[in-house]
C-alpha positions as CSV (number, residue, x, y, z in Angstrom):
1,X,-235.3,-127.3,-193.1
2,X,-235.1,-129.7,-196.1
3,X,-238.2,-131.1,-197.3
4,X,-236.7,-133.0,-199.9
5,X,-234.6,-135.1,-197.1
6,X,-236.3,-138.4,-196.7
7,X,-237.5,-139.4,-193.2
8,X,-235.0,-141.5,-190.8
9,X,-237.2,-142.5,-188.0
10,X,-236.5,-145.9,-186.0
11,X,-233.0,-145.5,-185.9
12,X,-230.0,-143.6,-184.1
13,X,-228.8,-142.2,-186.8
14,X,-232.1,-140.5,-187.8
15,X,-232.6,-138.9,-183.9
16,X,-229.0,-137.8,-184.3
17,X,-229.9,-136.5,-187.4
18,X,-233.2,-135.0,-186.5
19,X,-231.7,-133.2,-182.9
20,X,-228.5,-132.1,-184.9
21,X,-230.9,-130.4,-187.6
22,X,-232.7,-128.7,-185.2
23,X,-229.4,-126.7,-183.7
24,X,-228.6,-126.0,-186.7
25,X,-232.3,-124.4,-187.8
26,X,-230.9,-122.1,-184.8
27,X,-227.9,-121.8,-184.6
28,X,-225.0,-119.0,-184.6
29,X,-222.7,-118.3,-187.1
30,X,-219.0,-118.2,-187.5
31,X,-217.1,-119.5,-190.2
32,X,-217.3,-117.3,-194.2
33,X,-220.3,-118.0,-196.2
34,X,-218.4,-119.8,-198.6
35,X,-217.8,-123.0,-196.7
36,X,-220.9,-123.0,-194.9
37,X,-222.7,-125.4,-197.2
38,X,-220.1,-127.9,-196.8
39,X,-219.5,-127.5,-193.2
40,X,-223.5,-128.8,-193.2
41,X,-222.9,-131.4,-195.4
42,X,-220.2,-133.0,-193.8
43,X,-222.1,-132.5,-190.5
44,X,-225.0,-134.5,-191.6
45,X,-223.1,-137.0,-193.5
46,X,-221.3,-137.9,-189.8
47,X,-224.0,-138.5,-188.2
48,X,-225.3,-140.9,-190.9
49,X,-222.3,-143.0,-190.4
50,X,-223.6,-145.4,-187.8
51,X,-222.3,-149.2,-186.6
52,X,-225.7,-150.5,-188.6
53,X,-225.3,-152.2,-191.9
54,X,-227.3,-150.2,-194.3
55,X,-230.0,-151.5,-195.9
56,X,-229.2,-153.2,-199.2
57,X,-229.6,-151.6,-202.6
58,X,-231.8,-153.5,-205.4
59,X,-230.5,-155.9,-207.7
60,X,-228.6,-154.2,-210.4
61,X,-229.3,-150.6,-208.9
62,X,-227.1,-147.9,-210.3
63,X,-225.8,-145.5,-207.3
64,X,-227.3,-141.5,-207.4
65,X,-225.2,-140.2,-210.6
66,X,-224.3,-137.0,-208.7
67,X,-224.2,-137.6,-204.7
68,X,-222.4,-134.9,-202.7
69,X,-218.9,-136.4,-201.6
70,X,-218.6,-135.9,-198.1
71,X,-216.4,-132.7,-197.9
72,X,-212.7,-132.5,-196.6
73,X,-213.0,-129.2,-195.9
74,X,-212.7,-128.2,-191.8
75,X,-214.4,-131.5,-191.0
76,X,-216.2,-131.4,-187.9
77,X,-215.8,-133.4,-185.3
78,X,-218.6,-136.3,-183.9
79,X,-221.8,-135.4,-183.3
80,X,-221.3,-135.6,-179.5
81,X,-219.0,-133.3,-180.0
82,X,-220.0,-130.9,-182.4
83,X,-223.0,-129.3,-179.9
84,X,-220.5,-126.6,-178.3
85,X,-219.2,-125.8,-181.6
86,X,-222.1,-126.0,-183.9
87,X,-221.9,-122.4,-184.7
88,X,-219.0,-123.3,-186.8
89,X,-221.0,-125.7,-189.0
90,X,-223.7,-123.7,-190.5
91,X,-224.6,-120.1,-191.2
92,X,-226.9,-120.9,-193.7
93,X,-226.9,-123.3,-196.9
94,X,-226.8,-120.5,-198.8
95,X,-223.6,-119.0,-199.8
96,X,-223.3,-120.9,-202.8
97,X,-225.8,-119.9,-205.6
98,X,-227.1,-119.8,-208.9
99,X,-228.8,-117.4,-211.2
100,X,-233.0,-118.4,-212.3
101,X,-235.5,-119.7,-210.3
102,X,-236.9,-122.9,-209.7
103,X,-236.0,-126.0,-207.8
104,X,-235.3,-128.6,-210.0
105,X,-232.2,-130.7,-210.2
106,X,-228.7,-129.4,-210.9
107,X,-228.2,-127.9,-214.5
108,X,-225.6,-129.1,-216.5
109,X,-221.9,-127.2,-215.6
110,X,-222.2,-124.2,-217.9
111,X,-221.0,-121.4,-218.2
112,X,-217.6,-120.9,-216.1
113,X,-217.2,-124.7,-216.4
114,X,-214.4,-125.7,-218.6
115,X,-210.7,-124.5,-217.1
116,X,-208.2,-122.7,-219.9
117,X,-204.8,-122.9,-219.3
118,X,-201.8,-122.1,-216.6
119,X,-200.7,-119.7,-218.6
120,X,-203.3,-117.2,-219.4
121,X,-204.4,-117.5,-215.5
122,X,-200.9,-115.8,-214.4
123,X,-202.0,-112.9,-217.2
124,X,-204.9,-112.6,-216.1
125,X,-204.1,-112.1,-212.8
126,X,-201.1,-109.8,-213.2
127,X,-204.4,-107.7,-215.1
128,X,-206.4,-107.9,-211.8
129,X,-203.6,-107.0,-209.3
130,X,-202.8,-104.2,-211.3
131,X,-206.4,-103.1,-211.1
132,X,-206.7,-103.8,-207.5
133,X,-203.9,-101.6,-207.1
134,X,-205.6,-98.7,-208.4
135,X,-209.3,-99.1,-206.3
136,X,-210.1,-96.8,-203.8
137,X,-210.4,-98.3,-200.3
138,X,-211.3,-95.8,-197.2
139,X,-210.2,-97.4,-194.6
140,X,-212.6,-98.9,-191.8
141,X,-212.3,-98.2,-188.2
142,X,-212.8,-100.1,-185.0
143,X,-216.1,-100.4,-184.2
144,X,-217.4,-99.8,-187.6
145,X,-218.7,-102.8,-189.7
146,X,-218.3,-103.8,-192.9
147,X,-221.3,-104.8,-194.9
148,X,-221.7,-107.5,-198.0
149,X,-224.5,-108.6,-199.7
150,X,-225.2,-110.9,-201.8
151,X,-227.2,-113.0,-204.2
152,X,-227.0,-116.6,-203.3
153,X,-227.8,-120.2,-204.7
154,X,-227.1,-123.2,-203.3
155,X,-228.0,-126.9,-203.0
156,X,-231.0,-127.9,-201.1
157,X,-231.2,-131.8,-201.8
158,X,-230.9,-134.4,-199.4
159,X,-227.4,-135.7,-198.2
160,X,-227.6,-139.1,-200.1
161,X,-229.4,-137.9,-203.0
162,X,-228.7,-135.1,-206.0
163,X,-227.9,-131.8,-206.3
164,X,-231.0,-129.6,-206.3
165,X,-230.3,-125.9,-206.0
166,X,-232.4,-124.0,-204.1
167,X,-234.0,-120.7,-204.6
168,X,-231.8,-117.3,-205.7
169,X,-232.0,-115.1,-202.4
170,X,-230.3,-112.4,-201.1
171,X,-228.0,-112.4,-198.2
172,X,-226.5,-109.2,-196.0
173,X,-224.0,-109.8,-193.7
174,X,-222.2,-107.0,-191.0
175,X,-218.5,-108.4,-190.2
176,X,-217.1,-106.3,-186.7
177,X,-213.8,-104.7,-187.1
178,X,-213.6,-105.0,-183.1
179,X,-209.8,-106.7,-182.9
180,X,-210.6,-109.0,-179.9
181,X,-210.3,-111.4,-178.5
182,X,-214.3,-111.6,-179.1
183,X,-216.9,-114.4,-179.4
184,X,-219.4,-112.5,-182.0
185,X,-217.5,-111.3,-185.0
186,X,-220.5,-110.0,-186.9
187,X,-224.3,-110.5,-187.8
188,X,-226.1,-112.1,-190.7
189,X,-229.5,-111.7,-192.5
190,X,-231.2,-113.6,-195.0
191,X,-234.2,-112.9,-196.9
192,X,-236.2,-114.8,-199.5
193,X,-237.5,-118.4,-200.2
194,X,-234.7,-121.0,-199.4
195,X,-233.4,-118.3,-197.1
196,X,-232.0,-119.6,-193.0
197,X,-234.0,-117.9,-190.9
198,X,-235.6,-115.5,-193.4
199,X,-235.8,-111.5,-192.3
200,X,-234.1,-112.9,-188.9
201,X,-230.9,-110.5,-187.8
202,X,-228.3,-113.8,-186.6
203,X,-224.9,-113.5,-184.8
204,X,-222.1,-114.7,-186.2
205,X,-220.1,-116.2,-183.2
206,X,-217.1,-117.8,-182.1
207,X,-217.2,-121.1,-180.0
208,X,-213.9,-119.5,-178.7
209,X,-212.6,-115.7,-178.8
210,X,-210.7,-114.5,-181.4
211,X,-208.6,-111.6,-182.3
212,X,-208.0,-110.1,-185.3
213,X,-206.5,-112.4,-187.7
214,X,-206.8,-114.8,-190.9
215,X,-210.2,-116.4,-189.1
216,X,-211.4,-112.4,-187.9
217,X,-210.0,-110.6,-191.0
218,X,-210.5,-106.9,-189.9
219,X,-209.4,-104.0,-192.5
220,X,-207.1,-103.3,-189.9
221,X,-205.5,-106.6,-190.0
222,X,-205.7,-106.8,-193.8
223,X,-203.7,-103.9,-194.0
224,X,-200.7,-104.9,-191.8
225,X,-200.2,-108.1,-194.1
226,X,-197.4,-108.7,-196.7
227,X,-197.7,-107.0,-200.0
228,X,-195.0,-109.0,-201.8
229,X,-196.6,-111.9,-203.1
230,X,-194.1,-114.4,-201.8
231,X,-193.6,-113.5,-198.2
232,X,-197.8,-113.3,-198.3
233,X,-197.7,-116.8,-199.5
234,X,-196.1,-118.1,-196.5
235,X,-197.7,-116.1,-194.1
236,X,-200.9,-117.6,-195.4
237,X,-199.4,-121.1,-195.7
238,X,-198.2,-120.8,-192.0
239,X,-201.4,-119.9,-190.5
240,X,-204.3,-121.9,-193.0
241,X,-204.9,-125.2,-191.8
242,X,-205.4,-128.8,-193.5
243,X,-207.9,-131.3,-193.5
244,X,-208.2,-134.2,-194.3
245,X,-208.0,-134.1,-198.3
246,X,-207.0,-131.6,-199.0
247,X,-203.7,-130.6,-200.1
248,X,-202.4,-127.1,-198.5
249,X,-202.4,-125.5,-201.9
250,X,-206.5,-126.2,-202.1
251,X,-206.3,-125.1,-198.3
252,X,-204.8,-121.4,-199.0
253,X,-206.3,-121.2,-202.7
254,X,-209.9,-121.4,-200.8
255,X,-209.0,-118.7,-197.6
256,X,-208.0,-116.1,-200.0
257,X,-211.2,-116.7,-202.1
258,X,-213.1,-116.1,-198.2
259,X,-210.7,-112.9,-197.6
260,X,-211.6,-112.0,-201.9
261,X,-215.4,-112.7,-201.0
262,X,-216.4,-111.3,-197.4
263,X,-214.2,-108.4,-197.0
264,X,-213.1,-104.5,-197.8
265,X,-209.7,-105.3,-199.3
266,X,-207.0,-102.3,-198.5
267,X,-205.8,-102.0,-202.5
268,X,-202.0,-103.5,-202.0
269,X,-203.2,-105.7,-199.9
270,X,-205.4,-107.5,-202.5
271,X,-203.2,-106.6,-205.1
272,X,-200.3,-109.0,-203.1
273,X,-203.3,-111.8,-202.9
274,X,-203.6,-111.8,-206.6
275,X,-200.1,-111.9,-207.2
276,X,-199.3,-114.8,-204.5
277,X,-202.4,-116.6,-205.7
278,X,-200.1,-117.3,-209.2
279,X,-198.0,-119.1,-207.5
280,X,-199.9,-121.7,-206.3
281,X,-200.1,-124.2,-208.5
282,X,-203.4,-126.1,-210.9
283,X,-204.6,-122.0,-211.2
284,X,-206.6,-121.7,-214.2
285,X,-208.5,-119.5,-216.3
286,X,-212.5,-120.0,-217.5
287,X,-212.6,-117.8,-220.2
288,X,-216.6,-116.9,-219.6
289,X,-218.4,-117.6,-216.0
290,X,-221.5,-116.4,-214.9
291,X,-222.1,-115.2,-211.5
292,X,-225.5,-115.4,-209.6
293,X,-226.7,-112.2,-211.3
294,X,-226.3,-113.1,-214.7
295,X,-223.4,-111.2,-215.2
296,X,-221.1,-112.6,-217.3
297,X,-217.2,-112.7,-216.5
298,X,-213.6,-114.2,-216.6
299,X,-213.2,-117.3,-214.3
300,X,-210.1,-118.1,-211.8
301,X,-210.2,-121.7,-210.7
302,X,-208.7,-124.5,-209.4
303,X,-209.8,-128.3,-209.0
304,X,-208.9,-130.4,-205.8
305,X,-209.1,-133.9,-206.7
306,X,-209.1,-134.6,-202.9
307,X,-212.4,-133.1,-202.3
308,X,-213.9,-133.5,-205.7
309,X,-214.9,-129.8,-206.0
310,X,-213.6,-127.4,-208.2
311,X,-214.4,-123.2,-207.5
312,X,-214.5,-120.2,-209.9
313,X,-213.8,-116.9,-208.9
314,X,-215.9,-114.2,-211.7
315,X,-214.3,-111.0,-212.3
316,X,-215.8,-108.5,-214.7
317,X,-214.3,-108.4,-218.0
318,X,-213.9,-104.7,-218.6
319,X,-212.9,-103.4,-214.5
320,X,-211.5,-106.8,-213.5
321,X,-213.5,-106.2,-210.7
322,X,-214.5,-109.5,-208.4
323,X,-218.2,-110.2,-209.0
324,X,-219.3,-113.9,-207.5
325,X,-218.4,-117.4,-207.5
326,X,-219.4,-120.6,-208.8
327,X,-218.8,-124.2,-206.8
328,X,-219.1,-127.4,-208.6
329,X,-218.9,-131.0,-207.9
330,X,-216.2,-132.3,-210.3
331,X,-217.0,-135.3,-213.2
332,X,-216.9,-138.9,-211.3
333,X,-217.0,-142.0,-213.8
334,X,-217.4,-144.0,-210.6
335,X,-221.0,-142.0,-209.7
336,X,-222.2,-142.3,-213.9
337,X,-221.0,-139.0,-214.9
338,X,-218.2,-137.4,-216.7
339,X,-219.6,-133.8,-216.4
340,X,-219.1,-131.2,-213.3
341,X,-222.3,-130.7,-211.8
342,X,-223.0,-126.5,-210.3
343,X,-224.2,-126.9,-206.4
344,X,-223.6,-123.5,-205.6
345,X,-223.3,-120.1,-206.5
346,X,-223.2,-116.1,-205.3
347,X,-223.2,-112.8,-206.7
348,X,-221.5,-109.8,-204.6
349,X,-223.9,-106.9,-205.5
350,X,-222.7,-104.1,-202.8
351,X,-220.0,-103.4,-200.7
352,X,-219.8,-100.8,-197.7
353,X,-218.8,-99.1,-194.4
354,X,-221.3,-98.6,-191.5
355,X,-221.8,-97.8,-188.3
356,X,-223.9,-100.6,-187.0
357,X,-224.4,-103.7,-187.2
358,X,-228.5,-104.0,-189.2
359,X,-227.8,-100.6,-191.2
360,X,-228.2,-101.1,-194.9
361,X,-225.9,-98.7,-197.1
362,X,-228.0,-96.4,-199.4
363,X,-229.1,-97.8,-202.8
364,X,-229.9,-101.6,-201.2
365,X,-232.8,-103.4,-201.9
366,X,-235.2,-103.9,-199.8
């Protein structure tokens, strides 16, 4: 799936490598797009560690400048383990994207790369709440689907090696509004070079069921949710797990961004996200951001040291309407480099209601 991943033959660590790859070229999909990347990632990285000492590096070698930190994100569990479950590791390296063609190494951070301040983040957002509050939302009923796609860009380089960001593609996916318990909580479709499974219609499933809920966010569910900010908070606190990392701040900051992302948000409903997300704290504002369609933007963001990432939300200057993210991999003196480095990023270019799960809203490209 990644030519640019060198050969591991002769060892256990490349055959784990090489079967775990291969359920993964296949396999279903569960978790939001935006944490798919680094659920494959982390996966990968696992299965490297082995009891072998690894070979040594040449005298006076400098390490990559920009290697992928293993994520703390949701790690997964061993590779003897993760076979019943792999559907939660991977629906595609994709999610995260960038704007341009080509397959060369990471650009520099850009655009949407340099955090303002505290301050102008809680305006900002008080702006965008208020604006939520006024969007129309019809509601979505059981049964019904709602549909997202996307432009996407993420990174395509090997696990031990730099960022290089794949091609821009476009991405549908068809979340269920079934309540549950169920297994398959919607379908996903890719299309375009560096796409999973290009033109392929893929289930998006559940090792276990679920209802409706933070991990099965159905408009329904959305709807019955806190609208004051504070009590929202906690709800989401309560229910949004940690790993290992991460602090529960990062944890909540980066579900909302999922619910923000993937979803049909009922107007007070996002209008109470907006609101709770000012009270978490390390929120900033990117004054410009560019999402993965060129379209330039205010950035909301917020760096966890634990992880060594750092995401931007993009809303549009004039509607304050959300438009994409951006995912970088923050500046590491250790790895030869001050600088963030983009590995990812996404543009949201239509949102709708349908009827079933394949059917494309009028006005999609094909």
């Amino acid at each position: 799936m990644n030519a640019d991943r060198p050969p591991r033959t002769g060892s256990a660590a490349g055959s784990a490598r090489s079967a775990a790859e291969d359920l993964l070229a296949s396999a279903e999909w569960d978790l939001p797009p935006s944490r798919h990347l680094r659920h494959k990632e982390a996966l990968m990285q696992q299965i490297d560690r082995t009891p072998a000492s690894p070979a040594p590096a040449p005298p006076g070698a400098a390490p990559s400048p920009r290697t992928p930190p293993a994520p703390h994100r949701r790690r997964l569990p061993s590779p003897a383990l993760v076979v019943p479950a792999v559907s939660m590791a991977l629906a595609g390296a994709l999610f995260l994207t960038f704007s341009g063609g080509g397959h060369g190494s990471a650009p520099a951070a850009g655009a949407g790369s340099a955090p303002a301040g505290v301050n102008s983040a809680s305006v900002t957002l008080d702006r965008i709440a208020a604006a939520a509050m006024r969007t129309d939302a019809t509601p979505v009923r059981d049964g019904q689907f709602v549909y997202v796609e996307r432009l996407i860009r993420g990174n395509t380089g090997s696990f031990d090696g730099p960022v290089r960001l794949g091609a821009l593609h476009r991405q549908e996916v068809w979340t269920a509004q079934d309540p549950g318990p169920v297994t398959r909580t919607g379908w996903m479709r890719e299309t375009g070079e560096d796409a999973v499974m290009p033109g392929q219609l893929v289930p998006v499933e559940s090792a276990e069921p679920v209802r409706a809920g933070i991990d099965h966010p159905t408009y329904e569910w959305l709807a019955s949710l806190p609208t004051d900010p504070d009590a929202l908070l906690e709800l989401l606190r309560s229910r949004t797990g940690v790993q290992d990392g991460d602090s529960k701040d990062q944890a909540v900051f980066g579900r909302i961004g999922d619910l923000l992302s993937s979803t049909i948000m009922p107007p007070a409903t996002a209008s109470g996200l907006y609101r709770a997300v000012e009270r978490i704290p390390g929120v900033t504002e990117v004054p410009d951001a560019v999402d993965a369609a060129g379209r330039h933007g205010i950035g909301i963001t917020r760096e966890d040291a634990g992880s060594a990432t750092r995401d931007v939300w993009i809303f549009d200057k004039d509607t304050l309407a959300y438009l994409g993210s951006r995912s970088y991999l923050t500046g590491d003196g250790a790895r030869g480099s001050t600088a963030d480095t983009l590995y990812g990023i996404d543009a949201v270019m239509s949102r709708a209601v349908v009827d079933r799960h394949g059917e494309e809203p009028a006005g999609t490209r094909n």
